[in-house]
N, C-alpha and C positions, 0 to 999 in steps of 0.2 A: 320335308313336308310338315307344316302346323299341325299340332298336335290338337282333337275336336276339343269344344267347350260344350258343360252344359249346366243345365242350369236344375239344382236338386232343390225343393220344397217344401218344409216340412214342417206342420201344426198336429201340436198335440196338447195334453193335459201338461203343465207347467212341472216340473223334478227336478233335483238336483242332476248334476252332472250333465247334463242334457248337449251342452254345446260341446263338452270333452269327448263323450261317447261318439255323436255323430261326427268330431272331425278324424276324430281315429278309428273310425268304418273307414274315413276317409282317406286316410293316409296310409292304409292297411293296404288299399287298391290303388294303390302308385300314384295317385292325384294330386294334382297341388289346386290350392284353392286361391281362384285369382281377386273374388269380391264375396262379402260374408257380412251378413246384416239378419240381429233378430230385433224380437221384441215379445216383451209378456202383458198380457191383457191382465192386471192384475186384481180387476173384481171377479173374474172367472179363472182368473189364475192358467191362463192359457197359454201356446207356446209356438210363436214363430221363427221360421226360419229360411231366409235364400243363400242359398249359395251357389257360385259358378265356382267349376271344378274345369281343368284341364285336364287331357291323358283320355289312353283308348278305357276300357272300364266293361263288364258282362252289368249290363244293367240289371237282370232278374235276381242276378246274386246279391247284388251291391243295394238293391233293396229289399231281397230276402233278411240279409245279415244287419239293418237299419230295421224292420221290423222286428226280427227278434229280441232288439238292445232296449225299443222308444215304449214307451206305456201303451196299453190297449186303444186300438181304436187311433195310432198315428194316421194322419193323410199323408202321404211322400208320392212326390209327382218329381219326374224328372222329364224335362222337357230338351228336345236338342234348339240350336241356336239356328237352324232353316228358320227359312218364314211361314209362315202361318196360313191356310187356307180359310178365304175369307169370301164371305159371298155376301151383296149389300142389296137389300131391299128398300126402294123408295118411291112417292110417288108422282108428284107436280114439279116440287122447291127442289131446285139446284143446290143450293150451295152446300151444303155438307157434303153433298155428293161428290159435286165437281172437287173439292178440296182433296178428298179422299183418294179420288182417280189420280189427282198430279201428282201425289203426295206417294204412291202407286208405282206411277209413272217412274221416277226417279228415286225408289228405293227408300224412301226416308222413314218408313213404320213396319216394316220389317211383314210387310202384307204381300201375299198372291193373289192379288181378287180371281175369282172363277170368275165369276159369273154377275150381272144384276138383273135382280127380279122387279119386276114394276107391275101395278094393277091400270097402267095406258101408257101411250104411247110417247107421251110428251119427252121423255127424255132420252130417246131411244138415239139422235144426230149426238147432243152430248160423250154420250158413252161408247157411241162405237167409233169415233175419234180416236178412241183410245185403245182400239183392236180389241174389245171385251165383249164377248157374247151378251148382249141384251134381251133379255124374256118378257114377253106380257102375256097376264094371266089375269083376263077381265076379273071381276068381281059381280058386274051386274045382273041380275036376274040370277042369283045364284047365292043357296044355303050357304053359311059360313063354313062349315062340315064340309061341305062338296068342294070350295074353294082352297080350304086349306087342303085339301086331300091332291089335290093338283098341285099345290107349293111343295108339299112334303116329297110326291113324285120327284119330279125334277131336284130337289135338293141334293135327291137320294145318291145320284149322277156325282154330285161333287161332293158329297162329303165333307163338309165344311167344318174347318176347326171352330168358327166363330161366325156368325150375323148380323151385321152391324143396318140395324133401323135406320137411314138416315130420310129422316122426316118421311116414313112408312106410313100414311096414316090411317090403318087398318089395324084395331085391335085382334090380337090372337086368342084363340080359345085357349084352357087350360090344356086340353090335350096336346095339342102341338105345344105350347110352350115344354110341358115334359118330354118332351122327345127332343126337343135342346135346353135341355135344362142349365143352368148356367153359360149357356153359353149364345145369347139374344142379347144384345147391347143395345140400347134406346136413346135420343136425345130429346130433351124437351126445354121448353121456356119455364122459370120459375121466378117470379116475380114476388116481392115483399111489397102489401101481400100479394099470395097468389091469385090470380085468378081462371076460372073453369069455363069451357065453353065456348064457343066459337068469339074467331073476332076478339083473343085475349087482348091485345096490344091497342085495339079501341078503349077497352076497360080501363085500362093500365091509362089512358089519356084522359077520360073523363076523369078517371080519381088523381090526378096529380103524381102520378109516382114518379118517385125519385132513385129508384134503382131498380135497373133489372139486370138478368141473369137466366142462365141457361142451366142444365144438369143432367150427365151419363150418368145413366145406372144398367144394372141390370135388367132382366126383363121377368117379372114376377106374376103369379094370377092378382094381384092386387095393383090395380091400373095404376103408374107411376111410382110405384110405392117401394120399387124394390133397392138393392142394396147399390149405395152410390161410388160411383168411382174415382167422376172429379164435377166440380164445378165452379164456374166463375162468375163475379158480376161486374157492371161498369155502371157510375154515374150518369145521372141525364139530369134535366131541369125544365123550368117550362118554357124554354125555347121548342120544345122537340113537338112536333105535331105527331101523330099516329102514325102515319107513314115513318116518317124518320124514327120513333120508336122499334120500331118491326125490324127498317134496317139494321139499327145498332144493335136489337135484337138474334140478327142473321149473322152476324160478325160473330156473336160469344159461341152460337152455336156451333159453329164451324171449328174455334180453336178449342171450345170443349171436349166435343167428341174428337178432334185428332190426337188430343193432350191424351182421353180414356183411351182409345184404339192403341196408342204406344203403352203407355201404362200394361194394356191388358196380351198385347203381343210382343212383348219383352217380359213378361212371365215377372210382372210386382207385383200382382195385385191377388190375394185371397178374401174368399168370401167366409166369414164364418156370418152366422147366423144372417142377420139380414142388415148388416153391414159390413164391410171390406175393411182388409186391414193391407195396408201399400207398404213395400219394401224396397226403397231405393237404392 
């Protein structure tokens, strides 16, 4: 029988010895480390760390005796290598969506969707193609408080390791976002420059832009603003009419947020402050 893998985490204030100490916690508890990647933030002088470890292990001890060694105020997460429960909220636009389900379907981002929530019906023959319980939870005639108080219900059902926005487009209150705090994933259009408001990729045609792009981040009380996790962009020209903007558009958004969803259920990615630091 394989021996389990997992995957240990760990940010703190920058010290010496730091990588000695924690591999000889590690080797202390029978472990072999099979991939091990840090890095130091060195204007704040900060201190990362992933590592997957092999071997059985008491985790409360193994990070009892890593607390006792690392400076005040270590963060040490250790996460096992199951998949991730993951439950997607969206509301019209397909595609992130659909990417997500096949991508699901066939194992490839180490996700268990429960569930998708949607505020109508429209994508409801989509998803359950896919044998996935599909929820709709109007929004109309109805306080945001009250609405979200009906999402939070139902969530509460699956427990969800993480929330992936896939083009949701219902801002969250601050309260619900802290009751998943870190853990709401978002995608959006980011265009040079940006533009706000409905009908962006009209915008993006009357000014001539010459590139756009898409961006996962987190999910923050500061609308779009919070800590990013990946993003891409592609070239266009003035061939592209608006429409075909939007498309080439729906294309980054799709491979953006699947590139963050692994990223972020493969256990690379830490937030400190209100940027992410990736550990490959």
């Amino acid at each position: 029988m394989n021996s389990p893998q997992n995957t240990l985490l760990i940010d703190c204030s920058d010290a010496k010895g730091l990588i000695h100490k924690i591999t000889d916690i590690i080797y202390q508890h029978d472990l072999n480390i099979v991939l091990n990647r840090e890095f130091v933030e060195h204007n704040s002088k900060h201190f990362f760390m992933r590592t997957i470890v092999k071997g059985d292990f008491d985790k409360e001890q193994l990070v009892k005796k890593l607390r006792s060694s690392l400076p005040d105020k270590a963060n040490i997460r250790v996460s096992t290598n199951q998949n991730k429960k993951v439950v997607i909220m969206a509301t019209k636009e397909h595609h992130v969506l659909g990417d997500l389900l096949i991508r699901n379907e066939f194992d490839d981002n180490r996700a268990n969707i429960q569930c998708v929530i949607s505020n109508h019906e429209y994508l409801r023959n989509l998803v359950e193609r896919f044998d996935i319980p599909f929820y709709v939870i109007p929004h109309e005639s109805k306080e945001r408080t009250e609405h979200e108080k009906e999402i939070l219900a139902l969530l509460a059902n699956f427990n969800p390791d993480y929330i992936i926005l896939a083009k949701y487009m219902r801002i969250f209150s601050p309260e619900f976002i802290e009751v998943y705090k870190n853990k709401l994933i978002n995608i959006h259009h980011s265009f040079l420059p940006a533009f706000v408001g409905a009908r962006p990729y009209h915008q993006a045609y009357q000014r001539g832009v010459k590139i756009i792009g898409a961006t996962a981040h987190y999910v923050t009380d500061d609308l779009d603003q919070g800590p990013i996790i990946y993003q891409s962009t592609s070239p266009i020209d003035h061939r592209y009419d608006a429409e075909e903007m939007a498309q080439a558009g729906r294309e980054i958004e799709t491979k953006v947020m699947a590139e963050a969803t692994k990223l972020v259920l493969d256990d690379k990615v830490f937030i400190y402050g209100n940027k992410t630091v990736i550990l490959d």
